[in-house]
N, C-alpha and C positions, 0 to 999 in steps of 0.2 A: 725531291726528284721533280723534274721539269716536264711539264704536260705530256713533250714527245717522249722522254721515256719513258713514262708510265703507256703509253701507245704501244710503244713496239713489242711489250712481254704479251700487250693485250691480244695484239693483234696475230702474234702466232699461237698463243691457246683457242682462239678460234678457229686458228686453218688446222690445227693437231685435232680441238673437236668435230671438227666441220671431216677429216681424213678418216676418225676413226667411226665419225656416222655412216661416213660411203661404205667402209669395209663392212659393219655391218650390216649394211641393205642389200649390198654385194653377197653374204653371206643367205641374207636368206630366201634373196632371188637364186642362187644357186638351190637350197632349201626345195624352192618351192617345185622348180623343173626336178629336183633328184624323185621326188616326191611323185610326182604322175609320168615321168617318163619309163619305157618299159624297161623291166628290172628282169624278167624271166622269159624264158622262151620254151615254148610245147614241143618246137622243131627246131632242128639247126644248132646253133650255139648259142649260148644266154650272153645276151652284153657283158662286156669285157670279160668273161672265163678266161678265154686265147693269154690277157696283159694281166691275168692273175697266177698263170701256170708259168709261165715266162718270171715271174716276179720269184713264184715261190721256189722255182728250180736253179735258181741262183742263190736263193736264202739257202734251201739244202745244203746246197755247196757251201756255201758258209759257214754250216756247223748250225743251224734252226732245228734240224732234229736233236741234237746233243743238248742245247738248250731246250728245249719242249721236254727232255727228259728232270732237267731239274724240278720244272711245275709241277708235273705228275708222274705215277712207276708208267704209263706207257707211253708218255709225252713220245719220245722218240720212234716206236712203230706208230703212231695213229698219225706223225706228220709224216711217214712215207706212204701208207696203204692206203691214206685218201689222198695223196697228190699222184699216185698210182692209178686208183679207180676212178679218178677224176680224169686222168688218160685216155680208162677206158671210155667212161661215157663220150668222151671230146669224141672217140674216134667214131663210134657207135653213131655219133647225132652229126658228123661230120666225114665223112667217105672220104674226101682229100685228106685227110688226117691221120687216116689208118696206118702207114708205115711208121709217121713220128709217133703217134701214140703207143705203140705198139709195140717200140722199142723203148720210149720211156717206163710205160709199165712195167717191161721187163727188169728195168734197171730199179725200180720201187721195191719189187719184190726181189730180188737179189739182196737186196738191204734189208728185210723183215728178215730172212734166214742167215746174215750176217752175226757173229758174234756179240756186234751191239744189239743187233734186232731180238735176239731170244737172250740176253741177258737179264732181265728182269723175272723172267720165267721159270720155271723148273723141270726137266728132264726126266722127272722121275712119276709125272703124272700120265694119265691116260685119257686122251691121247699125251704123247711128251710136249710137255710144253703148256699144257693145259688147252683147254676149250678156245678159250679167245685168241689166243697167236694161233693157233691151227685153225679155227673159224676164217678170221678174216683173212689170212692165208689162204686158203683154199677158194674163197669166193674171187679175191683177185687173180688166181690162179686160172679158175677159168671162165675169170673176164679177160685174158691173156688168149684163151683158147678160140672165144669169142670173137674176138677181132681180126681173126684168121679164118679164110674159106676151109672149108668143111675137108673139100680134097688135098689141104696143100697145108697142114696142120704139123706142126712139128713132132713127130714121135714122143721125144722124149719127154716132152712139153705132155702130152697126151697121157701117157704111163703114169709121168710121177701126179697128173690132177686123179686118173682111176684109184691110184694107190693110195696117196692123201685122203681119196672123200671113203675109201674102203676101210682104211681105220679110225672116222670119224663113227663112219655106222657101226661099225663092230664095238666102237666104244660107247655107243647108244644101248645098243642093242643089249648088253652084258649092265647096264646099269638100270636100276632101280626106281631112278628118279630120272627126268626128264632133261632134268639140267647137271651140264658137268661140273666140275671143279675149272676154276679159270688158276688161281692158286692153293696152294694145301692149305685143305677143311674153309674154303669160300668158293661159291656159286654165286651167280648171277644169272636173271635166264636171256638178259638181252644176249649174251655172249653166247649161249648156245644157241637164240634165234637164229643169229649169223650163221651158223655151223650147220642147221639145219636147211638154212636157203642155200646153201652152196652144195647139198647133195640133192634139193632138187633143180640146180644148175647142170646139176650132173646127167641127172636123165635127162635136159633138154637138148646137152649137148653130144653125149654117149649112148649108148644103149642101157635102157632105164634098170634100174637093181635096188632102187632105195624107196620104194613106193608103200613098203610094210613098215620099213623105218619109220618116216614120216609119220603115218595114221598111227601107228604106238605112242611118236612123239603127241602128237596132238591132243590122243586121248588123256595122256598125262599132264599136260597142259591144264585143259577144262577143269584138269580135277583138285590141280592148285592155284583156280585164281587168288587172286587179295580179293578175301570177301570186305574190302570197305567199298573200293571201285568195280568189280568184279576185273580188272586187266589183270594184267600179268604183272607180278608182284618185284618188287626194286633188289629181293637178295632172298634168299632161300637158304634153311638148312640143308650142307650140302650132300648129306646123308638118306633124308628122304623128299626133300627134292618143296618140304612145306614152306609157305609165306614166313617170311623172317624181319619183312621190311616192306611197308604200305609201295604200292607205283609213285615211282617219280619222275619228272619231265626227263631230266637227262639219260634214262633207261629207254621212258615209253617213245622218246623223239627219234632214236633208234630203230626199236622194235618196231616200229611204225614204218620204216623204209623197208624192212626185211621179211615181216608176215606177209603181204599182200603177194610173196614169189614161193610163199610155200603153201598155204589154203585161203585163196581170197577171200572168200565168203566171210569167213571167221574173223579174218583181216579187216573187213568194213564193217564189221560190228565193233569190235575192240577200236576201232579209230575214232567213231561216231563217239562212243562211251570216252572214251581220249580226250577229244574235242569238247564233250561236256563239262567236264572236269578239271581240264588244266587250260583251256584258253582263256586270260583275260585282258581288259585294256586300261591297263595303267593311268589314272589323271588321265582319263579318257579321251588319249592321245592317236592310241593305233593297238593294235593284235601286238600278244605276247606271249609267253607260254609261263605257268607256273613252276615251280620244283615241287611243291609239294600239289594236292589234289584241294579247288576251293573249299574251305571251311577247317583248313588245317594247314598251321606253318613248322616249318622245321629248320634244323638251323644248314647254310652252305656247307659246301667240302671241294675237294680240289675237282669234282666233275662239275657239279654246278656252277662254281664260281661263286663271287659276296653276293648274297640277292638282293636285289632292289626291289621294292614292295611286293616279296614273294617271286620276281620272275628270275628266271635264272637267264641271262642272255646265249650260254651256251645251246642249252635246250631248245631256244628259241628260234635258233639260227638252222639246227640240226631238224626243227618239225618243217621248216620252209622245206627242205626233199621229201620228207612225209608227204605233204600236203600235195605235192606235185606228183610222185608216186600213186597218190591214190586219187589222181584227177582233178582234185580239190584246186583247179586254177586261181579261185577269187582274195582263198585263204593266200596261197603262194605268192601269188604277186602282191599284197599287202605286205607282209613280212619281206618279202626282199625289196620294197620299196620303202618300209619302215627303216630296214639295213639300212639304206643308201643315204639316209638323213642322218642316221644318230649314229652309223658306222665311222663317219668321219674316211670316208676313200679318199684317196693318193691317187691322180692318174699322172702319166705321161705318154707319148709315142708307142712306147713299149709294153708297160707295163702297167701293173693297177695291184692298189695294196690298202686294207682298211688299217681302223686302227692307229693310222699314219706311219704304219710298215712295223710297229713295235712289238707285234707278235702275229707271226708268220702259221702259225698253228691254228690263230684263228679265222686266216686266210682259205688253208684250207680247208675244214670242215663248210667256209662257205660255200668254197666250190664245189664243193662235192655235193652241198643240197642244190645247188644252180643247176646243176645238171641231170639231178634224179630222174632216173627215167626205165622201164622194166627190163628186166633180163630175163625172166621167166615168162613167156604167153600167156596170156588168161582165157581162157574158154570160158569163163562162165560169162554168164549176163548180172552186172552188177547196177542196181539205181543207182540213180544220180543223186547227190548228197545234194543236202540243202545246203544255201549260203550259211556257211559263218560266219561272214562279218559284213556289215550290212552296202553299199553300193556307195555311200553318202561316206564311209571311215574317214576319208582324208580330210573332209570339211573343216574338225577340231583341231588338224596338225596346219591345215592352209591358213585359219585364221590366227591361230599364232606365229606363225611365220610372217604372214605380212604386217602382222603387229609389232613383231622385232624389228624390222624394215621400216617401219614408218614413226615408230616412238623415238629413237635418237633426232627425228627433224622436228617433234612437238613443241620444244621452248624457244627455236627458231623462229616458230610459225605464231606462237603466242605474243611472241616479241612482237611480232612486225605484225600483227595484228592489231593489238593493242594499239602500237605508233599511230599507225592508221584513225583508229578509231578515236583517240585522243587530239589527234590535230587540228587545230583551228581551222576554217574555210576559209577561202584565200580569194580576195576582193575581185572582182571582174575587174577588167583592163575595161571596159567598156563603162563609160558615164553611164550615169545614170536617165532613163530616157526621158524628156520635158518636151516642152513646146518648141518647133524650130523658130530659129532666129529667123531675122530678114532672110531672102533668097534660100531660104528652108535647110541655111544649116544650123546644128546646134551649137550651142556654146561652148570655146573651147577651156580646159581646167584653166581657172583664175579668174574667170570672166572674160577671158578676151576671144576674139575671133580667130579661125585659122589663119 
């Protein structure tokens, strides 16, 4: 082969390397802004919620809940009821909002009491359907009621939330144990956390009736925590209501959005004990959430997801509304600013989708932690929580990012470095200085004069 073509193969592998080092400095200067630019918001709307609702209310339409049912038995209701209550919050934190959210929630829960929506369920439990579809049911029921002024409230709307949260209590009230059945002979108590925040939803928005319910529930509570963490335990016998199954992230990242609207106080003890136990930082990257509680692993399931050194990313995602729920701002905006780097988001004009749009389900559980924000008042006076995670977190994610950014130019820079350093010094154009000649010029090269 002839000098020039051996050039020309040369010389496009260094514009293809020289293409594919831009894309990745490209990549983690992007990186580096996802990383400190704000990811949450205490008022208003969190960056891009609006181009994540728009994204997933078309995946809907698509058929995203039908697929979310293959993943797991409620894939299908948990992708309506959180792009529902994500609705609600939009409208809540957003007053221009209110008539479209309002009607999209409508049309969310229209879909949980759909055919597909209670298909997974059973009819033959108390309440029907079990604890968890009549739970979250009800609480977006009257986050529905919510977003309507008090005087100009739909009736019917009104009747079927008193009548739904009246057989919720009465199916409290008549059992034994604290937590219901979600299906026949299994409990869960996150599932009835929900079911108990939505009947003190009730007295805030009704004339109050559930207030003895509640302090029965509670007392029963305290008296089965998981003696390993003291919280509230990941599954219970559903007979008498005992620990069946240590806490675990994807339960307590939950229950964590939902206690603080039924007895706060209690609620910021169990979050504190929470936060002890299951936040950790991976190759000491950023905040994460564990599945199981430190100093014990256990294996995934289809809530969790595969774990990666113990953290379950569902969990993780789900304690960012935790965190914001219970004030916890420093925690929150680490975790949705951790999201925004290792989520891999999709934007456009329109719209915004992690993941690269390839599961919609996990869109929305984000959204719905983006906008966690209370539905029940809090009267009491609660401290202020100390930081979780220290002010400096991002420092160990900055400097590997601009490390991935500036390592593809290293063998460049070595290169021509080197050259540099190797090069011979290059003679002065200038003689060397002597005595002048006659008339005080110097000699020109050869010996002769100019």
């Amino acid at each position: 082969m002839t000098r020039a073509g051996t050039l020309v193969p040369m010389i496009v592998l260094r514009r293809v390397v020289g293409a594919a080092a831009a894309l990745l400095s490209l990549a983690a200067l992007v990186g580096v802004v996802r990383l400190v630019a704000p990811a949450t918001a205490a008022g208003g709307e969190p960056p891009g919620v609006a181009r994540q609702l728009t994204f997933l209310r078309v995946a809907l339409d698509d058929g995203a809940g039908e697929e979310a049912q293959t993943l797991f038995p409620e894939g299908y209701f948990f992708a309506h009821v959180l792009y529902g209550l994500t609705r609600v919050e939009s409208g809540m934190r957003e007053p221009a909002r209110r008539e479209e959210s309002l009607r999209e929630a409508r049309w969310a829960l229209a879909r949980l009491e759909s055919p597909a929506g209670v298909a997974p369920f059973s009819p033959h439990l108390t309440p029907p359907y079990g604890v968890f579809h009549a739970g979250w049911t009800n609480w977006l029921r009257g986050g529905v009621l919510a977003l309507q002024p008090a005087d100009r409230r739909d009736p019917a709307e009104v009747r079927r939330f008193a009548e739904n949260s009246a057989a919720l209590g009465a199916a409290f009230d008549a059992s034994g144990t604290p937590y219901l059945a979600a299906y026949p002979g299994q409990a869960w108590p996150v599932d009835s956390t929900v079911a108990v925040a939505s009947l003190r939803l009730h007295d805030t928005l009704l004339p109050p009736r559930f207030r003895g319910t509640v302090d029965r529930w509670l007392d029963g509570v305290r008296q089965r925590l998981d003696p390993r963490t003291g919280l509230l335990p990941h599954r219970v016998d559903p007979v008498t209501g005992a620990p069946a199954e240590v806490a675990r992230g994807t339960s307590q990242s939950v229950i964590h959005r939902f206690l603080p609207e039924i007895e706060p106080t209690f609620a910021r003890q169990q979050y504190r004990s929470f936060r002890d136990r299951f936040l950790a930082t991976p190759l000491g990257l950023g905040p994460a959430v564990r599945e199981y509680p430190i100093g014990l692993d256990g294996p995934g399931d289809v809530d969790s997801g595969p774990l990666l050194l113990g953290v379950s990313l569902s969990a993780t995602v789900v304690t960012l509304g935790a965190a914001q729920r219970h004030g916890d701002h420093r925690l929150a905006s680490a975790l949705a600013n951790y999201g925004e780097v290792a989520g891999l988001p999709v934007s456009t004009p329109g719209t915004k989708r992690y993941a690269l749009g390839l599961m919609p389900i996990g869109d929305a559980f984000l959204a719905w932690a983006k906008t966690a924000r209370p539905w029940v008042p809090d009267t009491t006076s609660q401290p202020s929580l100390p930081a979780a995670v220290p002010f400096w977190w991002r420092l160990p994610l900055l400097i590997l990012l601009v490390a991935v950014g500036v390592v593809p130019w290293l063998p460049a820079l070595v290169v021509r470095w080197r050259r540099r350093a190797g090069r011979p010094a290059q003679p002065s154009r200038r003689p060397p200085a002597g005595p002048p000649t006659a008339g005080g010029h110097l000699p020109a090269p050869g010996g002769r004069l100019p």
